[in-house]
N, C-alpha and C positions, 0 to 999 in steps of 0.2 A: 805635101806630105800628109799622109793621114795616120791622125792618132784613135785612142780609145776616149773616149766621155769617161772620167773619173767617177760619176756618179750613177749611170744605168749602163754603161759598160759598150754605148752605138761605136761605130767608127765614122768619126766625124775628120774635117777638115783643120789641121794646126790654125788655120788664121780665123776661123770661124768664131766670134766673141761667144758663141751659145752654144749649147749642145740642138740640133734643127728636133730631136726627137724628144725631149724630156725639159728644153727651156735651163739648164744649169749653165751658168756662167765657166769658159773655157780657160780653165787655168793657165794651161799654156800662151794665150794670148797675154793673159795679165802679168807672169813673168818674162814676158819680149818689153813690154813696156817698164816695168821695174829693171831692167838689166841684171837681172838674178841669172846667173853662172848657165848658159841649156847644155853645155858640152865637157867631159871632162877636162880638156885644154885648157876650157875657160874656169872651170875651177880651180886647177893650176896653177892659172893667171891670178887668181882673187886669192889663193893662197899664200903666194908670194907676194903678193901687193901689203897685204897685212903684215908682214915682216916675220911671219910665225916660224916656231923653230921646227927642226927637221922632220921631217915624218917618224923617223923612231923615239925622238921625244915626246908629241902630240899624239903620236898612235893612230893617224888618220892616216889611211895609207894610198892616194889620188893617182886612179890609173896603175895600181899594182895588184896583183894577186898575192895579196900575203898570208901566207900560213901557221903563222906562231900566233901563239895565245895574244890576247889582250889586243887588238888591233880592228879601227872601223877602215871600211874600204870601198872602193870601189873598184871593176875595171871591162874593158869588153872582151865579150868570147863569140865570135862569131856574129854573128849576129843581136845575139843579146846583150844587154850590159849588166853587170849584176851588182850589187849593195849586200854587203856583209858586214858580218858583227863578229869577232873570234870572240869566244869566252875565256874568262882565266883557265878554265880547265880542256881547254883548246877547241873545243866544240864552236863548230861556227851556223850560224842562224843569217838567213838568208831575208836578209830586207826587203830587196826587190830583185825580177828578174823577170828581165821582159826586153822589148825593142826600142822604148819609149826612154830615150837617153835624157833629155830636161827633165822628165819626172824621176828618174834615177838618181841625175844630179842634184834633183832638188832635196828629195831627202836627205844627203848627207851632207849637201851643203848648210841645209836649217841645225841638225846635227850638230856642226862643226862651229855654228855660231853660239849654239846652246854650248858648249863645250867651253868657247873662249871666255864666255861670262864668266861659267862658273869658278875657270880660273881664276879670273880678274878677282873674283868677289874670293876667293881662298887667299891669296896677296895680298888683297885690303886688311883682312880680318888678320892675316900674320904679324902683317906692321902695326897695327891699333896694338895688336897685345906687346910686340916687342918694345915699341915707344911708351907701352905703360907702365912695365916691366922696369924699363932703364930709368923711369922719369918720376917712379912714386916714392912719398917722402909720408912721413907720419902724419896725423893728424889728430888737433890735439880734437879734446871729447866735445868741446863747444862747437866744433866745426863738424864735427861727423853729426849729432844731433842738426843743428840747422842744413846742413846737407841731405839728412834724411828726411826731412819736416818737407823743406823745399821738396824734393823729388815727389814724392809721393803727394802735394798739393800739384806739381804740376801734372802728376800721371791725373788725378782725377778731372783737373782742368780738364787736358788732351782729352781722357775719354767721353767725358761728358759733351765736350764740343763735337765732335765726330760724332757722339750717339745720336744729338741732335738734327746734325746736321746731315748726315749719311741715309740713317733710320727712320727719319723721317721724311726728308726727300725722295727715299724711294718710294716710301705710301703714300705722299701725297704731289708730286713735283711740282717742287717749289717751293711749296710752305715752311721744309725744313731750313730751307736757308735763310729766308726772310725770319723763321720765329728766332732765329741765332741770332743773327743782325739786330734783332728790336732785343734782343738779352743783352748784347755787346753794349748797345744804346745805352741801355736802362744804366749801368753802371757807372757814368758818371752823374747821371741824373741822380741815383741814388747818393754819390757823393758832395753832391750842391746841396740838399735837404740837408744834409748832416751836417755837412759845416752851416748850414743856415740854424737850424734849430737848435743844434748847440752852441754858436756865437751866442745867439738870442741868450742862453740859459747860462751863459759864462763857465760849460765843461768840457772837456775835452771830448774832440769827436770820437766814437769808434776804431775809423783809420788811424787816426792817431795813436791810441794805445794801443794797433794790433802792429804800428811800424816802431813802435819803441824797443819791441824786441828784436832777438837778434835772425831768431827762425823768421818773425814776423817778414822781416826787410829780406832775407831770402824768398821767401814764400811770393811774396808781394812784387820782387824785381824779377822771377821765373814769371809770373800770371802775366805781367805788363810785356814781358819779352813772349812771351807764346800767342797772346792776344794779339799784337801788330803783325807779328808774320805771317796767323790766319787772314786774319784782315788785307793783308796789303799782297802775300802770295798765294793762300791757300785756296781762298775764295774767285779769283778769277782765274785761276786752274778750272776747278770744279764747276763754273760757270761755262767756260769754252769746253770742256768735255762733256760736261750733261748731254745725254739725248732725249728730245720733245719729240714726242708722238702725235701725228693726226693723222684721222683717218677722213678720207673724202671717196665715195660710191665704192668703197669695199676694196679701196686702194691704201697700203700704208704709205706714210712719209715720215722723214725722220730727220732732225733738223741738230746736228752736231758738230761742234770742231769748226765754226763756221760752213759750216755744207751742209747739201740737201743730199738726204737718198731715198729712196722708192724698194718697197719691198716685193722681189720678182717671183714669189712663191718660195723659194728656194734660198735665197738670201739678199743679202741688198747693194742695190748698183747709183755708184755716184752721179746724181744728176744737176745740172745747170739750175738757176733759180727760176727760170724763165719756164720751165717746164713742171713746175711747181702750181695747181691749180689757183688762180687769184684771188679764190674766196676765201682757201687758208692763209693767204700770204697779208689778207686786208682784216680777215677777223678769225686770227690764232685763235681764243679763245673757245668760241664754237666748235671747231674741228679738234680740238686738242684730247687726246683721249688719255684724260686723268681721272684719280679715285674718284672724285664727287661725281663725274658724268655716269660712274657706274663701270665701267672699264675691268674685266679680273686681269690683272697683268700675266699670272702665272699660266692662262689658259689659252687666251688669246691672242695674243703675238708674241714674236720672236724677239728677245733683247737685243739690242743693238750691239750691244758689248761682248754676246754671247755669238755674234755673226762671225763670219769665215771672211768678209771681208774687212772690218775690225781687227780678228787675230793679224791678218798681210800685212795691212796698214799702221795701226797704232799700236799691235800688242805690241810685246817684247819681239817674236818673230819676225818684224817688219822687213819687209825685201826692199824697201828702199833706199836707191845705191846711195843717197845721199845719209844713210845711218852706219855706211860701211865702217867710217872714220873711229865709230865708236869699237870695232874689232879689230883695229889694229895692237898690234903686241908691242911691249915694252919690252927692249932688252935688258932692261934691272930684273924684271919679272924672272920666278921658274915657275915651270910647268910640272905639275905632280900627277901624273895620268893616275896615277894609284888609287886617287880620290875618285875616280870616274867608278862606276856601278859594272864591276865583267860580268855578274854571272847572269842580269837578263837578257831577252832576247832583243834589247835595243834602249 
C-alpha cells in the first residue's frame, strides 16, 4: 500500500521506515509497531477495551456519521475516510479527509485519549473538593497561623529548589543539580558548627530557638519532609530524563531515559549504544556540547524534548500500548462532555 510522506507530501511505501525523497521518519511505520488503532474496527476494539461509556455520553462517535451538534467522529465514504468536529452550534469542521485510514485514525484516536484525561483529571478535582467540603472542621487561630507560616516556607523552599535546580541546569547541564546537592549538603554541616560553637559557649543553638516555636516545628517538619523526597524521588527522576548532547563530525547524539538517539536532520531516531562513536562513549566530556564549550542552545540544535519523537514516546501522547491501562474508565467516574471546548475547530 502506498501512502503520502506527512512531511513534503512524496508517495512513498506503508513499510518504508523513511520518506526515500526528503529523509522524514514514516509515521505509519512507527504506529505498526506501537499498536496504535490503523483502522476504524481497531479503534472500536480499543474503545471498548477501556470500558468507556457509550458514544452519546463521550461524544466520540467511531465509525458513524453523526449529525447533531457537539460530537467528534469519524467514518468512511467511499473511498475516503473522514474526521470531524460538530460544533455547539451544529457547524462541523472537517479534521481529515483523504484515503489514509491510520492517519485518520490516528487523529481521533490521540483526540480521544486527550479527552479521557481530561475527564479523569475533572473527577479528581470534584472528589478533592467534595471530601473537603464534607471533612472541614474549624481551626483555632494558632493552627491557621502556623499552617500559614509553614505553607508559604515550604512554597519558597519548592521554588527556590526547582529555580536552582531547573534554571540552572538548563544553562549549564549539570551544574544545577550538583550546586543543589552541595546546598542540600551544607545544611547539616551548617548544623554540627552550631551545636558545636554553641555547646562551646553554653547557649542555645539557633535551631533550637527556631523549633521552640509552634510555626517554627511546622516550618522545619515541611523543609525536612520536602528535602527527602527531592532527594530520594525527585532527583533521579530528573537524572533518568535529562538529555546530554554531543556532537561528533557534525552529527548530534542524545543520550536520555537511558538511551542513545542520533539526530537525522529532521528529528531523532533511537539507536543501539553500539552505534554510538567510541570516542564519545570513552571521553563524554569532550564531545558534550555544553555552556562552557560555547554551544548557543537556542540556535543550534533541536531540544530533545521539543522532538516529535519525545512527544510519541514520553509525552503525555505516548502510543505506547503498554500506557493504554492508564485510559481505561472507571465506572464510579461521569463523563461531563459539557467541559469539552464545542466552538473550535478541533
Amino acid at each position: 500500500m502506498e501512502i503520502k510522506c506527512e512531511y513534503c507530501g512524496s508517495i512513498i511505501k506503508e513499510t518504508d521506515e523513511k520518506c526515500p525523497y526528503c529523509g522524514a521518519t514514516n509515521q505509519a511505520v512507527k504506529r505498526t509497531a506501537d499498536h496504535t488503532p490503523k483502522t476504524i474496527e481497531e479503534l472500536q476494539q480499543w474503545y471498548q477495551a477501556r470500558n468507556l461509556p457509550p458514544y452519546e455520553v463521550t461524544r466520540f462517535f467511531v465509525g458513524i456519521n453523526y449529525t447533531q451538534p457537539k460530537a467528534f467522529g469519524i467514518y468512511r465514504e467511499g473511498q475516503n475516510v473522514i474526521v470531524y468536529k460538530n460544533k455547539a452550534n451544529g457547524e462541523r469542521a472537517i479534521r481529515y479527509q483523504g484515503t489514509d485510514e491510520a492517519y485518520a485514525v490516528n487523529e481521533l484516536y490521540l483526540k480521544l485519549k486527550e479527552e479521557i484525561l481530561n475527564q479523569k483529571e475533572h473527577n479528581r478535582a470534584g472528589n478533592v473538593r467534595s471530601s473537603y467540603g464534607n471533612n472541614r472542621k474549624p481551626m483555632s487561630t494558632g493552627k491557621v497561623i502556623g499552617r500559614t507560616f509553614a505553607g508559604i516556607g515550604a512554597f519558597f523552599l519548592f521554588f527556590f529548589g526547582s529555580f536552582v535546580l531547573f534554571v540552572l541546569d538548563a544553562l549549564y547541564r549539570g551544574i544545577g543539580t550538583a550546586l543543589f546537592i552541595a546546598l542540600i549538603a551544607a545544611a547539616p554541616v551548617a548544623v554540627i558548627l552550631d551545636l558545636i560553637v554553641c555547646g562551646l559557649r553554653g547557649k542555645s543553638t539557633v535551631f533550637e530557638k527556631i523549633y521552640q516555636g509552634f510555626a517554627g516545628k511546622k516550618f522545619l517538619t515541611c523543609a525536612v519532609c520536602f528535602l527527602m523526597c527531592f532527594l530520594i524521588i525527585l532527583i533521579p527522576i530528573h537524572n533518568y530524563k535529562k538529555a546530554s548532547y554531543y556532537q561528533y563530525q557534525n552529527t548530534v547524539y542524545v543520550h536520555s531515559h537511558n538511551n542513545w538517539f542520533e539526530d537525522d536532520g529532521y528529528d531523532y531516531d533511537k539507536i543501539d549504544s553500539d552505534e554510538v562513536p567510541d570516542d564519545i562513549l570513552n571521553n563524554r566530556s569532550d564531545y558534550e556540547m555544553t555552556y562552557q564549550n560555547g554551544y548557543d542552545w537556542d540556535n543550534n540544535i533541536t531540544n530533545f524534548e521539543d522532538s516529535r519523537y519525545y512527544e510519541e514516546h514520553y509525552g503525555s501522547d505516548s502510543s505506547d500500548s503498554s500506557s493504554d491501562s492508564g485510559y481505561d474508565w472507571d465506572s464510579n467516574d461521569s463523563w461531563d462532555s459539557n467541559s469539552s471546548d464545542w466552538d473550535s475547530d478541533w
